[in-house]
Backbone as a printed PyTorch tensor [residue, N CA C, xyz], in Angstrom:
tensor([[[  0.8150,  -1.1960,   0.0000],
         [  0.0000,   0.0000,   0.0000],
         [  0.8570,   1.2580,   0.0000]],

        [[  2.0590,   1.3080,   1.0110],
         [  2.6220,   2.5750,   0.9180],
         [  3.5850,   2.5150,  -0.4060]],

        [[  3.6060,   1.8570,  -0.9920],
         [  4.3870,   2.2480,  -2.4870],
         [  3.1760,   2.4340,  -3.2490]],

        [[  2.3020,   2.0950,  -3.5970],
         [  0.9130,   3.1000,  -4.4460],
         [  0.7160,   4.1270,  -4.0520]],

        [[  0.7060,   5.4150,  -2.9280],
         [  0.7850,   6.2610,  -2.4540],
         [  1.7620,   7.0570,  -3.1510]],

        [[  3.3130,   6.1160,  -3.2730],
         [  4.3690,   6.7890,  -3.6240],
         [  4.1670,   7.0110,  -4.9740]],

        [[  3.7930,   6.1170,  -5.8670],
         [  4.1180,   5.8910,  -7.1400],
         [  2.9990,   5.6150,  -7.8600]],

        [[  1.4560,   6.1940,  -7.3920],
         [  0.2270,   5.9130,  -8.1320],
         [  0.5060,   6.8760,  -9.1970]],

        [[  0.1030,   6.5930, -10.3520],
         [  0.3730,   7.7080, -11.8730],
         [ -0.2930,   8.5900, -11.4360]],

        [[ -0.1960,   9.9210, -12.0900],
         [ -1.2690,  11.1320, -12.5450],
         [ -1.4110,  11.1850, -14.1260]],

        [[ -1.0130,  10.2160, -14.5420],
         [ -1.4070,  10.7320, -16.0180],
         [ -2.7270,  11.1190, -16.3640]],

        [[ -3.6100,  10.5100, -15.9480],
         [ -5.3630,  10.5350, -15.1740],
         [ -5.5380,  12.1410, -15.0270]],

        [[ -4.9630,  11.9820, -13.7330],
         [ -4.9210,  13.7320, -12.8550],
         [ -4.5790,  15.0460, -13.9770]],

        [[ -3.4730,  15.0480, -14.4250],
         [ -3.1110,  15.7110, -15.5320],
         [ -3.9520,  15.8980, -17.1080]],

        [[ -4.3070,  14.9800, -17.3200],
         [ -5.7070,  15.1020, -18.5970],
         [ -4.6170,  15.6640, -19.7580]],

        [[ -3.2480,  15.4930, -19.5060],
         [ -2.5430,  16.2940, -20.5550],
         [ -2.9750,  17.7950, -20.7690]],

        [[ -2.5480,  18.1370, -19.6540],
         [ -2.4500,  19.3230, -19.9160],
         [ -1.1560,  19.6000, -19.2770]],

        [[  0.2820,  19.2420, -19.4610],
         [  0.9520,  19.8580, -19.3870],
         [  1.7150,  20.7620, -20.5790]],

        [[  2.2920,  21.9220, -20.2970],
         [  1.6890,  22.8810, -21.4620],
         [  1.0180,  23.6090, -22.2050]],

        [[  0.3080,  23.0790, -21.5570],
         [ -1.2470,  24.1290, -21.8940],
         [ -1.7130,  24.5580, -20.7800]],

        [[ -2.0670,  26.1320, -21.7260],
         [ -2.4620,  27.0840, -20.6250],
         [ -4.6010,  27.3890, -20.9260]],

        [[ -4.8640,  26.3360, -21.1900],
         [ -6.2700,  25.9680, -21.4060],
         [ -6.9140,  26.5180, -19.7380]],

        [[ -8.1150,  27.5630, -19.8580],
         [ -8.6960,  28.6360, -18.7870],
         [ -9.7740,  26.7040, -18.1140]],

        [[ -9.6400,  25.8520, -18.7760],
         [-10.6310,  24.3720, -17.7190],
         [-10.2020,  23.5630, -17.5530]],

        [[ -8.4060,  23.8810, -17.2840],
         [ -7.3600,  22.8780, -16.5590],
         [ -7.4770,  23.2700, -15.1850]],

        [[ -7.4510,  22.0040, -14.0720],
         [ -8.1530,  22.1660, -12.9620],
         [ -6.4230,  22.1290, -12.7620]],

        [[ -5.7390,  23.2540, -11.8990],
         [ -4.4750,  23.0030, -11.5430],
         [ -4.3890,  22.6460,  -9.6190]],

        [[ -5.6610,  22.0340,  -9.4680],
         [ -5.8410,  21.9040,  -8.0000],
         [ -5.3780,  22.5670,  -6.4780]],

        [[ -4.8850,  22.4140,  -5.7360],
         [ -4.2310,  22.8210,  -4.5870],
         [ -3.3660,  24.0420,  -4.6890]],

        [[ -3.3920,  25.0300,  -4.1640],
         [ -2.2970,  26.2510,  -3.8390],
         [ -2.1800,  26.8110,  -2.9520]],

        [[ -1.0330,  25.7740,  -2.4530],
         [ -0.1850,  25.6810,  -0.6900],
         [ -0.0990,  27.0640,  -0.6970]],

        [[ -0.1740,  28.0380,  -1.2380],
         [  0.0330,  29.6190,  -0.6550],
         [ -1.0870,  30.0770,  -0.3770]],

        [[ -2.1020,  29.6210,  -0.4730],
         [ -3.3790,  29.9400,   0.0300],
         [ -4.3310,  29.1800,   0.7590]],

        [[ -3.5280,  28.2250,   1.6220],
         [ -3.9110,  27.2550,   2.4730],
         [ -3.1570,  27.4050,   3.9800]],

        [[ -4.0130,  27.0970,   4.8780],
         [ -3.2360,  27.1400,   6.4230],
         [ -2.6440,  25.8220,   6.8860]],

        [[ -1.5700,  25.1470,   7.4790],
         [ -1.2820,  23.6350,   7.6390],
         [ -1.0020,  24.0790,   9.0680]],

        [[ -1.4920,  22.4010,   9.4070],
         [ -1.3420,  22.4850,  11.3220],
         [  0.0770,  23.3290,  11.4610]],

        [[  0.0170,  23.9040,  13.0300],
         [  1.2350,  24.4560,  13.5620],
         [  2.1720,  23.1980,  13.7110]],

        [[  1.7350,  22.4410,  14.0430],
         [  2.5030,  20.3870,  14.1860],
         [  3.5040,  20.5200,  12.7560]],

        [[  2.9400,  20.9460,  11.9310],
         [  3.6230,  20.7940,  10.8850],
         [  5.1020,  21.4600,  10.3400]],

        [[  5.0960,  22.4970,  10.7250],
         [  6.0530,  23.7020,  11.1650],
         [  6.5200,  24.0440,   9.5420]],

        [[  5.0880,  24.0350,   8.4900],
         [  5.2340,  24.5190,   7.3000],
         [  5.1780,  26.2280,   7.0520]],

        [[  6.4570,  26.3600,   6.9000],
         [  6.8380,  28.2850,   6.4910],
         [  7.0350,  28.4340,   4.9170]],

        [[  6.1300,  28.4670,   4.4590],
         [  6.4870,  28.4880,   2.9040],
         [  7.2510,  29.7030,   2.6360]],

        [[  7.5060,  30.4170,   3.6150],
         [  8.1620,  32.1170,   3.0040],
         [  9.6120,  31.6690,   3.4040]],

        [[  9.8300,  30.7220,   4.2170],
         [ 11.1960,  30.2800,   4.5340],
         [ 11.5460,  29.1630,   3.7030]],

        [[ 10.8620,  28.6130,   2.8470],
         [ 11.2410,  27.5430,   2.5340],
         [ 11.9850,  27.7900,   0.7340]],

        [[ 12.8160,  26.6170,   0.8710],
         [ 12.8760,  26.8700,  -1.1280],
         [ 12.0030,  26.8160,  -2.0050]],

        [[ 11.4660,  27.4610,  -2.7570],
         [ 10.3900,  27.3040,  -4.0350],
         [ 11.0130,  26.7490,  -5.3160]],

        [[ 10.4700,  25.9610,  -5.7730],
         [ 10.7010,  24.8700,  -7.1000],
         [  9.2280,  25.3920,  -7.9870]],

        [[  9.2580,  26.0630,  -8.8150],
         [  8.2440,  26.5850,  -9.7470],
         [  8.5510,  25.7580, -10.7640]],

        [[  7.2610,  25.0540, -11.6100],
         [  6.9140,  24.0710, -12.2480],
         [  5.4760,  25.2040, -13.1970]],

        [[  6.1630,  26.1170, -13.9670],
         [  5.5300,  27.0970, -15.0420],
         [  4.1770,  25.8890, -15.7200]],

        [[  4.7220,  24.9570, -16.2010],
         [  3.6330,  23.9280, -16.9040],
         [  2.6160,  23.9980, -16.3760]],

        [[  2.1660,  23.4990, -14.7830],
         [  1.6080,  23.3710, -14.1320],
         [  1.0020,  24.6610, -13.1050]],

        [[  1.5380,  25.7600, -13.1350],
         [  1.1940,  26.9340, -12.4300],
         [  1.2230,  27.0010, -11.0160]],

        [[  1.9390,  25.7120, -10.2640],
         [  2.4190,  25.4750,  -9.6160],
         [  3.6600,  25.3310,  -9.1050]],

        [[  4.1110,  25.2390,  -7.7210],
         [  5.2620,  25.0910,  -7.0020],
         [  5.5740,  24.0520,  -5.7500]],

        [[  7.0200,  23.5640,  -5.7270],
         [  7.1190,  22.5310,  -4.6960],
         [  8.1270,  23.2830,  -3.6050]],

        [[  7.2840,  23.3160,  -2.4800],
         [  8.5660,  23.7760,  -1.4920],
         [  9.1310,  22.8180,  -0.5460]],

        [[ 10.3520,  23.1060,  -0.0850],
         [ 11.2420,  22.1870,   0.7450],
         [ 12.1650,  23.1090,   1.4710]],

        [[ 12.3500,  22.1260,   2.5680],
         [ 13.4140,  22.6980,   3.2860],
         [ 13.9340,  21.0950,   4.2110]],

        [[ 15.1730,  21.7770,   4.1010],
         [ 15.9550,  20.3730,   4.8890],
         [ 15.9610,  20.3740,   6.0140]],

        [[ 15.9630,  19.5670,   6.8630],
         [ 15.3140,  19.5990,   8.2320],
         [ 17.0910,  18.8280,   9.0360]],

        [[ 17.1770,  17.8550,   8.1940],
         [ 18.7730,  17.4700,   8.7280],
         [ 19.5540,  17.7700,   7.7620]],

        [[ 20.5020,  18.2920,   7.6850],
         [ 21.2070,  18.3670,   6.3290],
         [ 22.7730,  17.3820,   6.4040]],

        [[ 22.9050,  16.7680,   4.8430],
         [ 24.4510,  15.9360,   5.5410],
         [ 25.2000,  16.8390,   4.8270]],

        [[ 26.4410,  16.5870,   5.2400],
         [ 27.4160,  17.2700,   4.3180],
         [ 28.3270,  16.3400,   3.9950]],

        [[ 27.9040,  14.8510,   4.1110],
         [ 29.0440,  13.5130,   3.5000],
         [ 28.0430,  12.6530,   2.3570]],

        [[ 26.8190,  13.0740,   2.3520],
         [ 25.9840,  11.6220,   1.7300],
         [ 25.7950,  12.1600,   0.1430]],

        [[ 25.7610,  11.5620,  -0.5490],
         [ 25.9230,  11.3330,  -2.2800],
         [ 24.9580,  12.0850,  -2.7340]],

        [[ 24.9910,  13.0420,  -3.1300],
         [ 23.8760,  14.5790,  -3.3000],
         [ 23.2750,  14.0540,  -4.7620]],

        [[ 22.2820,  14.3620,  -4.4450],
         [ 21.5110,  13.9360,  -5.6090],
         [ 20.9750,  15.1600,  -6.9490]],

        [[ 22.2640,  15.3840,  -7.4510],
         [ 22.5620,  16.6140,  -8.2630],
         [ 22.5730,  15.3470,  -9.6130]],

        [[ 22.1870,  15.9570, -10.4730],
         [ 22.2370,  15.6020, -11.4950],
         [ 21.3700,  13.7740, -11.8980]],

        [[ 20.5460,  13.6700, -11.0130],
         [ 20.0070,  12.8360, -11.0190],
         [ 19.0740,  12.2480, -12.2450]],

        [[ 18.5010,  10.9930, -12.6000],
         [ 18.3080,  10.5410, -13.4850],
         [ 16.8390,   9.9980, -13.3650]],

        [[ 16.1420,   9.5340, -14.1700],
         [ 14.6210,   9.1810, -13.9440],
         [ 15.4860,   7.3130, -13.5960]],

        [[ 15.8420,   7.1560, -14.1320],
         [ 16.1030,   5.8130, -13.4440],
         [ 16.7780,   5.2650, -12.1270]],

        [[ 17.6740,   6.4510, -11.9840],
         [ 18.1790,   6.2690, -10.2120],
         [ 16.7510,   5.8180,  -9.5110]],

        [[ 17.4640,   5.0790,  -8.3540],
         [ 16.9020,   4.5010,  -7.0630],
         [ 17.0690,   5.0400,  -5.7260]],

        [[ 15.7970,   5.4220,  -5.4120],
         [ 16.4470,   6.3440,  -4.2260],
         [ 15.6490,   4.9290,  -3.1540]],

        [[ 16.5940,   5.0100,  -1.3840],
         [ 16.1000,   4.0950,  -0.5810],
         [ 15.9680,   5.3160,   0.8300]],

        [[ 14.6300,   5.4170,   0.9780],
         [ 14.0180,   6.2170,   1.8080],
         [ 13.2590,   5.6860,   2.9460]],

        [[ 13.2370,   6.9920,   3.6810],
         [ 12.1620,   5.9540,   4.5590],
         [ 10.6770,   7.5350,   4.2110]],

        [[ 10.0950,   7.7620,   4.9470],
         [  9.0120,   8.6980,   4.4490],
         [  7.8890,   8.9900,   5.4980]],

        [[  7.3140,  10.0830,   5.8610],
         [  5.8570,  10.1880,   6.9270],
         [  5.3120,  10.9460,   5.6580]],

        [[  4.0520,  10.6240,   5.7640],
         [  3.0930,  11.5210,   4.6950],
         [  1.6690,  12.3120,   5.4700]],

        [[  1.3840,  13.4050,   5.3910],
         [  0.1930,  14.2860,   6.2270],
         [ -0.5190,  14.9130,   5.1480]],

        [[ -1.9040,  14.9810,   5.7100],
         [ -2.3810,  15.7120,   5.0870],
         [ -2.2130,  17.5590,   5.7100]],

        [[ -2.3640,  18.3790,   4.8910],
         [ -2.2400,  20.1120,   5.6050],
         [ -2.9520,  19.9810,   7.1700]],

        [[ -3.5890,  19.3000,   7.5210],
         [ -4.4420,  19.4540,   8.4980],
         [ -3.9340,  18.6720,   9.8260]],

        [[ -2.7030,  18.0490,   9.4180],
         [ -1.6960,  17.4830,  10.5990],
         [ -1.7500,  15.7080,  10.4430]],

        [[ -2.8910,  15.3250,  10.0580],
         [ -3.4640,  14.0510,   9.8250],
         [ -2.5560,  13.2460,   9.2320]],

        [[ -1.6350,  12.3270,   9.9660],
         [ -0.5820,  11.8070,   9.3990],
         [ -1.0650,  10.7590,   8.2780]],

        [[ -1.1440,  10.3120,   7.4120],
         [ -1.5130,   9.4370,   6.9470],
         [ -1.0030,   7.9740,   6.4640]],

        [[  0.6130,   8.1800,   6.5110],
         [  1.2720,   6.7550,   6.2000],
         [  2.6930,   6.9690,   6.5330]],

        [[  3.5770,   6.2520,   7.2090],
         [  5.2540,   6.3290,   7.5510],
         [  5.5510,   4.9240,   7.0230]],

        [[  6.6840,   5.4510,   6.5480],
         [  7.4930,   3.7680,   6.2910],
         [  8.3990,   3.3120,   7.3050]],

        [[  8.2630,   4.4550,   8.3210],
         [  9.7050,   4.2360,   9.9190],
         [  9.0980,   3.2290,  10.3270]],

        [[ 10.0010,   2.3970,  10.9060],
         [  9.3600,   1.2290,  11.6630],
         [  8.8330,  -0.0190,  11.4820]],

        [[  8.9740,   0.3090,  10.0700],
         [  8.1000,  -0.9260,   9.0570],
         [  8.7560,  -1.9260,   9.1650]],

        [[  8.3150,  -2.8260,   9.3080],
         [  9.1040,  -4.5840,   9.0930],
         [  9.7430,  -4.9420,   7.9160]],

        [[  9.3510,  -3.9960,   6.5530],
         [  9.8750,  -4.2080,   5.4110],
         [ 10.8990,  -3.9840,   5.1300]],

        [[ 11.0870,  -2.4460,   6.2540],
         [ 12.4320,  -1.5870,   6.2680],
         [ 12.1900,  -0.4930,   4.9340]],

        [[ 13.4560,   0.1280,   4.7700],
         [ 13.2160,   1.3220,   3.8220],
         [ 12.9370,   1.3240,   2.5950]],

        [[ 12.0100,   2.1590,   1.8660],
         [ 11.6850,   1.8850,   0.4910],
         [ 12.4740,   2.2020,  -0.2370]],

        [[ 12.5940,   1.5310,  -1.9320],
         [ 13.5340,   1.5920,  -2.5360],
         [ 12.5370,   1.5830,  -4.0190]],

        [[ 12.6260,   2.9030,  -4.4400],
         [ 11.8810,   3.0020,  -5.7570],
         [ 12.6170,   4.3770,  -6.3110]],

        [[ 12.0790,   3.7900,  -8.2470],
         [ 12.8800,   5.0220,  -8.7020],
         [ 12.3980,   6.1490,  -8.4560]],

        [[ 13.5450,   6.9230,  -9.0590],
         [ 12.9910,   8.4320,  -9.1660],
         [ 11.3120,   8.6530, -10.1700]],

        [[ 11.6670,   7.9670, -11.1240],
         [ 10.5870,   7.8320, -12.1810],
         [  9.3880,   7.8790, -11.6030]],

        [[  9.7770,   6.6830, -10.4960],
         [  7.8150,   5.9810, -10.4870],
         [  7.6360,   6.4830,  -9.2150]],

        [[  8.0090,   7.8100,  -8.9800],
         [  7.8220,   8.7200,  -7.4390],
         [  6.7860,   9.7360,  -7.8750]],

        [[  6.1220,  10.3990,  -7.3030],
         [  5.0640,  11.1400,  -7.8850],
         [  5.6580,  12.4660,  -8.4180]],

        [[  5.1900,  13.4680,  -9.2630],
         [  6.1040,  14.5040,  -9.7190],
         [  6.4230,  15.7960,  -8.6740]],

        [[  5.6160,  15.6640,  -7.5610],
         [  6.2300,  16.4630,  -6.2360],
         [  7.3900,  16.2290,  -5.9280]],

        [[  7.9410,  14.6720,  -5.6450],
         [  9.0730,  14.1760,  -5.1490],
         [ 10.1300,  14.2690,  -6.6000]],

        [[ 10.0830,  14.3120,  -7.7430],
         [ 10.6890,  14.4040,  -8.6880],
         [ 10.8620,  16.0830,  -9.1280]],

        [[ 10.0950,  16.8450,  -8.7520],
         [ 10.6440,  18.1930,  -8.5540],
         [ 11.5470,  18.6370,  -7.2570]],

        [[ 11.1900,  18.0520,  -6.3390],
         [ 11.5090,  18.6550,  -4.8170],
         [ 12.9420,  17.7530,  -4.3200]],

        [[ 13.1460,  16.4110,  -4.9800],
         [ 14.4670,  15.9400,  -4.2160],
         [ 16.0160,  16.3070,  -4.5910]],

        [[ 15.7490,  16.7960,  -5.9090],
         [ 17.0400,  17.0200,  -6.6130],
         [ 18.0090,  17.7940,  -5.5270]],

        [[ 19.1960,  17.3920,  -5.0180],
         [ 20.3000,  18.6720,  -4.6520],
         [ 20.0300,  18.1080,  -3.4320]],

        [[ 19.4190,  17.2110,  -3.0090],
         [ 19.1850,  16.5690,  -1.9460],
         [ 20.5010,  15.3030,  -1.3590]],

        [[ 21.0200,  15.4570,  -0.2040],
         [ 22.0330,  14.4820,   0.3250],
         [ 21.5780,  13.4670,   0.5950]],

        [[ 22.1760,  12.3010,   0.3120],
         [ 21.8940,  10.6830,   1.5030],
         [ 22.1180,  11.1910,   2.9320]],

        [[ 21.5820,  10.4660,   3.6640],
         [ 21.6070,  11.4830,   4.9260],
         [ 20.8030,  12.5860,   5.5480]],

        [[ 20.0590,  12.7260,   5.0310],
         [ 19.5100,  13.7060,   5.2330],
         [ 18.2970,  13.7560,   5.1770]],

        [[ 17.5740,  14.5630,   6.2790],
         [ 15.9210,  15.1060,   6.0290],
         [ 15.1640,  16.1650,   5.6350]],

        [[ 14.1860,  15.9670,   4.3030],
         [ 13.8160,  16.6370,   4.0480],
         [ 12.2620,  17.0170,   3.8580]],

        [[ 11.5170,  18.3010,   4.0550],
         [ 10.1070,  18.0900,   4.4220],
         [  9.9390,  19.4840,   2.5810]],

        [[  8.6990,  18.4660,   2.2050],
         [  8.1900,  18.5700,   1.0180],
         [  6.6680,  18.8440,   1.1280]],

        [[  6.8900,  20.1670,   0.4680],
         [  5.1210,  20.7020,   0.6750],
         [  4.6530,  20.7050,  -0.5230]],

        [[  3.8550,  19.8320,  -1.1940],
         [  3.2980,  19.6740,  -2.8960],
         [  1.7550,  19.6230,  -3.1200]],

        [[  1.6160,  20.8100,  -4.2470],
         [  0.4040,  20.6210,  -4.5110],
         [ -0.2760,  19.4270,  -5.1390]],

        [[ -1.4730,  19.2370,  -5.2980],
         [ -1.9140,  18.3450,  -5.6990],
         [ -1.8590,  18.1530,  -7.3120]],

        [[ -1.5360,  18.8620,  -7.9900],
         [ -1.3430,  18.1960,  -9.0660],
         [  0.0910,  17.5890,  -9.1600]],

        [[  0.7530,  17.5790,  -8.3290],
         [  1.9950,  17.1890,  -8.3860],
         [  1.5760,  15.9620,  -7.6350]],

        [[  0.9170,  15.7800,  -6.3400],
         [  0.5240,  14.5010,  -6.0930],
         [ -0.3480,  13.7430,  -6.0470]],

        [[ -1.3210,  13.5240,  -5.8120],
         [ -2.4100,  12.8780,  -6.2600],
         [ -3.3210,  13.1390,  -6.5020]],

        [[ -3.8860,  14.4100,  -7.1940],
         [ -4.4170,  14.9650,  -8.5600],
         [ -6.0090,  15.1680,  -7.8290]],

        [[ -6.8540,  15.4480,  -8.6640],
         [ -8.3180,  15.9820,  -8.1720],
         [ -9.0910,  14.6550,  -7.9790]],

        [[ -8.8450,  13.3520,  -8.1830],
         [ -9.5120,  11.7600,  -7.4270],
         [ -8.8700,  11.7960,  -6.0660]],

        [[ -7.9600,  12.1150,  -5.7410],
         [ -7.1490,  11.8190,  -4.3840],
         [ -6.7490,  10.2320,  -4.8400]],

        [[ -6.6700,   9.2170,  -3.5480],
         [ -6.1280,   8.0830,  -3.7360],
         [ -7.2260,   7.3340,  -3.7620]],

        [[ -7.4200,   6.3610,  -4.3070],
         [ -8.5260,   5.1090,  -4.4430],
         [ -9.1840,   4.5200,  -2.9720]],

        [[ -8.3640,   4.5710,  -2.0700],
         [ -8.8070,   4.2640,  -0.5090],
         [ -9.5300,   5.3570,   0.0710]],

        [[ -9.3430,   6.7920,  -0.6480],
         [ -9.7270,   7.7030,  -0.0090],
         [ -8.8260,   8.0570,   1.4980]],

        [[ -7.8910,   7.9190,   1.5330],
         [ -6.7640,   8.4620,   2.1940],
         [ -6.4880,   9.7650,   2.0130]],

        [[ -6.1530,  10.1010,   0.6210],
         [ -6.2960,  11.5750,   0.5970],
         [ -6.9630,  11.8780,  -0.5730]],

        [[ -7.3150,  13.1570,   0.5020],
         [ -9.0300,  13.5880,  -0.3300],
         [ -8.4140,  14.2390,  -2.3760]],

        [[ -9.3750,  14.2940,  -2.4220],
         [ -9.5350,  15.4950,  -4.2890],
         [ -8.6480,  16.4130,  -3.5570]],

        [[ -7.9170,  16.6760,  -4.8110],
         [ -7.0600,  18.3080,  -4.5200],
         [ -6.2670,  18.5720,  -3.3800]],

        [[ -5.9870,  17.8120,  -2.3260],
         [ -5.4550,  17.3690,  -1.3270],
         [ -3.5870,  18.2450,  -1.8740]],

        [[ -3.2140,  19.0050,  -1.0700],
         [ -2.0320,  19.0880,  -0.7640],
         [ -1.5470,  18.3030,   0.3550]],

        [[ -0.1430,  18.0870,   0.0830],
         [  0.4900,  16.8810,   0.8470],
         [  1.3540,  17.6740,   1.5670]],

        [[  2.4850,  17.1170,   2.9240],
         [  3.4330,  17.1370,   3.2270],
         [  4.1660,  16.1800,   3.6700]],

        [[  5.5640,  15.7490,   3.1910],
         [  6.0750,  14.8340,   3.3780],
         [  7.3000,  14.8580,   4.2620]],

        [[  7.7680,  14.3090,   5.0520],
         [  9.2900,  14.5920,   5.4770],
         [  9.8730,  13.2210,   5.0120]],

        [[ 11.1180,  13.2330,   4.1590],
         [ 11.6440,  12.5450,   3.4040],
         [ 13.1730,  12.1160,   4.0920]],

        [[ 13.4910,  10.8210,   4.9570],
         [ 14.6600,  10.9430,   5.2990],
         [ 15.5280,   9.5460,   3.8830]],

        [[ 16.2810,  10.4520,   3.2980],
         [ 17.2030,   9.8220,   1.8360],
         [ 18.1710,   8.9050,   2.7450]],

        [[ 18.3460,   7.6680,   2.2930],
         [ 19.3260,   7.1380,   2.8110],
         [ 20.4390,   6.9300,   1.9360]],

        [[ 20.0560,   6.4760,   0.6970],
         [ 20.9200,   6.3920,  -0.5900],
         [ 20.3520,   5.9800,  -1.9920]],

        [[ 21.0630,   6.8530,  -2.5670],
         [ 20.7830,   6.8540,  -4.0830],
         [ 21.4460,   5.7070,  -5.1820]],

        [[ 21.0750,   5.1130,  -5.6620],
         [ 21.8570,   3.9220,  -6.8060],
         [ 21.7410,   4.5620,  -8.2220]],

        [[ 22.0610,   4.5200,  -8.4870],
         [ 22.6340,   5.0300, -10.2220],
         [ 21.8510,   4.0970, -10.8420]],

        [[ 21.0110,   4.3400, -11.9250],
         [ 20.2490,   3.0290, -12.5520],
         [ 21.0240,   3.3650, -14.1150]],

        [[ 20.6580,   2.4790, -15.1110],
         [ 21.4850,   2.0130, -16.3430],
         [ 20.6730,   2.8450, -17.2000]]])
């Protein structure tokens, strides 16, 4: 279950409209005009902005641990493998899924099949390190939300992302 979360498509969500600036593209969620629990300790005026023009949207982040030894994920590839662990909330504090603790241990999926929040927001990112990711919903799971109803239509997310390591894929 928590890798469909990670890696459910939006091709759906998107309707192809990236690129088009069509006035009945639903561009869903806009974290700048939304309040998130104080629990959350989301400062979008402090945080980095990742503007995604296609979409009329933006991904913000800020590193919460930072390394200064782990394999920075600069120049990264749709096929790299990143092995994470992950908490996911909705704006409203409502945690909705962690991979800490799991019996499975840490997830290990590509960059590719990560939703396009996490594929805008991890780049420049260290192994080692934690990072908390504030994404609108068209970046994550689009105006259906998720099939369980976990998270709602239009749902902005926040994630704190701890990277453990990146693999180079072929």
């Amino acid at each position: 279950m928590r890798r469909l979360l990670l890696a459910l498509p939006l091709l759906a969500a998107l309707g192809g409209c990236l690129g088009s600036t069509a006035p009945d593209v639903n561009y869903g969620s806009d974290p700048t005009q939304e309040t998130f629990a104080s629990t959350l300790n989301v400062d979008l005026a402090s945080m980095t902005k990742v503007d995604v023009p296609e979409l009329q949207r933006s991904v913000w982040y800020r590193d919460i641990v930072a390394s200064d030894t782990g394999t920075i994920l600069s120049n990264v590839q749709v096929a790299d493998t990143l092995v994470f662990d992950y908490t996911l909330w909705l704006k409203n504090g409502t945690k909705v899924q962690t991979s800490i603790g799991s019996a499975s241990g840490p997830v290990s999926l590509r960059l590719r099949d990560l939703i396009i929040g996490w594929q805008v927001g991890m780049p420049g990112m260290r192994a080692g390190s934690t990072r908390q990711l504030v994404i609108p919903s068209i970046m994550a799971y689009g105006p259906a939300g998720t099939p369980d109803g976990s998270i709602p239509p239009n749902a902005t997310v926040v994630y704190e992302v701890q990277l453990h390591q990146v693999k180079k894929g072929s």
